[in-house]
Structure formats: structure tokens, C-alpha cells
N, C-alpha and C positions, 0 to 999 in steps of 0.2 A: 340479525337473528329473527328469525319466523317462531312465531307462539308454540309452543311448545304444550303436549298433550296430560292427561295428572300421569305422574309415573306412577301411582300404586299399584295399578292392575300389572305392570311391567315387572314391578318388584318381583311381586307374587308369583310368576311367571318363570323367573328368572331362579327365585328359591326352589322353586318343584323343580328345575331343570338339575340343581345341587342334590335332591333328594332321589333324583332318579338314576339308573342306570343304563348302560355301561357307564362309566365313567374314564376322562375326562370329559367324552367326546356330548354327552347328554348337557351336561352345563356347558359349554362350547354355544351348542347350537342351541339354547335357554338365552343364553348370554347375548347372542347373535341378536335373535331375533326380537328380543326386549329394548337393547338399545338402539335399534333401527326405528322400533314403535315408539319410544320414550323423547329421543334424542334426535335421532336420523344418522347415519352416513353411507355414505361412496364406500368409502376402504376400509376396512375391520380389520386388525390385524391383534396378534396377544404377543409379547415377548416375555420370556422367562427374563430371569438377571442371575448374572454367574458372576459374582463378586471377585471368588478366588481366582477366576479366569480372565477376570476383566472385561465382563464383553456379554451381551443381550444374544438371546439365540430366539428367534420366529418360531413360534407351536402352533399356530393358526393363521390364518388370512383367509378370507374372504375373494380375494382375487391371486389363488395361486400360482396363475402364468406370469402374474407381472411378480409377485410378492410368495417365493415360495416358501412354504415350510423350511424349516435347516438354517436358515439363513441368516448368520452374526453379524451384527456389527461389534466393535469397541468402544469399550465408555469412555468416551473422551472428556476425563475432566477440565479441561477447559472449554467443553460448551457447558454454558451456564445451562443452557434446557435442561442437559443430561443432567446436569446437578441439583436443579430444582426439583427433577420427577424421583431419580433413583436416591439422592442422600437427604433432601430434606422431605422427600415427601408429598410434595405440593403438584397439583393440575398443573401443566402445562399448555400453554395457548400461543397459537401463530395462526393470529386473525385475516391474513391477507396474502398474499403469494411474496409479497415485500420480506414480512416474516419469517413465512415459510421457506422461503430461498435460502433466506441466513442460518438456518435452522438444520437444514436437511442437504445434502451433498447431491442426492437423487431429486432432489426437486422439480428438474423436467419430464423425470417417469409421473412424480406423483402430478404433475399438472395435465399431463396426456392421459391419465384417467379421471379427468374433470373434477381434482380435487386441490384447491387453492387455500386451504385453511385446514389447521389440526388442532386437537384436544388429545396429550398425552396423559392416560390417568394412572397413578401409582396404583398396585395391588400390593399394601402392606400388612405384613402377621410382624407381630413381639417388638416393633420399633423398626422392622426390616422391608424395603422393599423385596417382592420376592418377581415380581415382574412391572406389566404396563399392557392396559388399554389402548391400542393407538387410533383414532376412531378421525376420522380426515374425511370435506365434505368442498362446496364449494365455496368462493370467498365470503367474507364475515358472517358466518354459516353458525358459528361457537362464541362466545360471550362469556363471564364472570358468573351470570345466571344460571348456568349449567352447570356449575361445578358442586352444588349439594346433591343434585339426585345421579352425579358419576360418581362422586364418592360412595353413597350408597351401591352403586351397580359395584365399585373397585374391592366392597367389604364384600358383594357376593361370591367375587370369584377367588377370594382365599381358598377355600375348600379346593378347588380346581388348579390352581396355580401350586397348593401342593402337592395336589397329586403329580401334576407335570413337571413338578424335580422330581420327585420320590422316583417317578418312573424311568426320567432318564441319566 
């Protein structure tokens, strides 16, 4: 993990992206470009979470030839990741491509965009995850340290995460 810069300024940044419009697409690109500055990553991506459906649908990415918009996966609850981020709530972290392999099915798309490590961060309202941060960089790139100022970035984009059910 490389030192990491103060997030305030990023917060702040990231709140006027929530206050502004159009919306979702203003917090989107608020959100983008705060945790790039805050955090750092290779691949951004947002997933909604469809409980009733069972299954994550992609609303943004960052690199949409390789990671398009539209794009489900199913909650598989027997990956414990998926259980850590979507039922209890909690950051998840796969610090090394070792991790990441076990973790992720696509693993050798995500390594041919020079990303060997991920931080999955819950965006929860009322007790509910409503989606996910997926924020992937290169190996041991994410740490435990990181995880109070994504939490804070994960409460920003409540607002945004609802508008992206409400809408679709």
C-alpha cells in the first residue's frame, strides 16, 4: 500500500457531485474521480444488487469494452466475498492475484488490465446493501487502512444508488 493522500478535499468533492445535476450520471463522475484522487484505481466499476432477482447488474465502469454496463452476475451465496459485502455489510479485500483468482471467475480479464487486487465496498441505506464499489488496482495496492475513508465514499453514494434502482 502507497500513502495515501487526506480524503477531505475528495469527500467534499464527491458531496457537490450528490448536489448536482443531472443525476445519476453527476455523482458517477464526482465519485469517479474522488476515489481515484483519495484511493487510486485501474478499474471502477458500481453494481446495483437485485435481492429479489438474485443477482448484481453493472451501472457504471470505467473501462466499458472490457466491463460493460448491463452486465449481471448471481449472488452466489457460497462465495463468502459475496456474503461479506452484499449480507453483512463489510469491505471486502483480495490483496494479491492468489486472492483475487479465488474470488473472481474472470480473473484473467481482470489481470490483463493490470489489476491484481480488489476492494469490494458495500453501498448500504436502512440495514440493506443497495449495491457495490468495485474499485481493483495492481497487487497489494488495498489494505485494512483503506477501509474508513471507502466507507465514507460507500455513504456518498446512497443518494446515487437510489436513484439507480428508482430508475431502472
Amino acid at each position: 500500500m502507497t500513502n495515501r493522500p487526506d480524503p477531505y478535499p475528495h469527500f467534499i468533492a464527491a458531496a457537490a457531485g450528490v448536489a448536482a445535476g443531472p443525476q445519476p450520471a453527476a455523482s458517477l463522475a464526482a465519485l469517479v474521480a474522488a476515489l481515484r484522487g483519495a484511493i487510486g484505481h485501474k478499474l471502477f466499476t458500481v453494481l446495483a444488487v437485485n435481492l429479489a432477482a438474485n443477482e448484481t447488474q453493472r451501472y457504471y465502469s470505467n473501462m466499458p469494452d472490457a466491463y460493460p454496463v448491463g452486465g449481471t452476475k448471481p449472488i452466489l451465496r457460497d462465495n463468502q466475498g459475496m456474503m461479506d459485502v452484499i449480507f453483512a455489510g463489510k469491505c471486502r479485500i483480495n490483496h494479491d492475484y492468489a486472492e483475487l483468482s479465488a474470488a473472481f471467475f474472470d480473473h484473467e480479464l481482470i489481470r490483463s488490465l493490470g489489476c491484481e487486487s480488489s476492494i469490494n465496498v458495500p453501498v448500504r441505506w436502512n440495514g440493506t446493501t443497495l449495491g457495490m464499489l468495485n474499485i481493483l488496482h495492481e497487487s497489494g495496492y488495498y489494505s485494512a487502512a483503506d477501509i474508513p475513508t471507502l466507507n465514507v465514499f460507500g455513504a456518498l453514494a446512497v443518494p446515487t444508488l437510489l436513484e439507480i434502482i428508482r430508475t431502472w
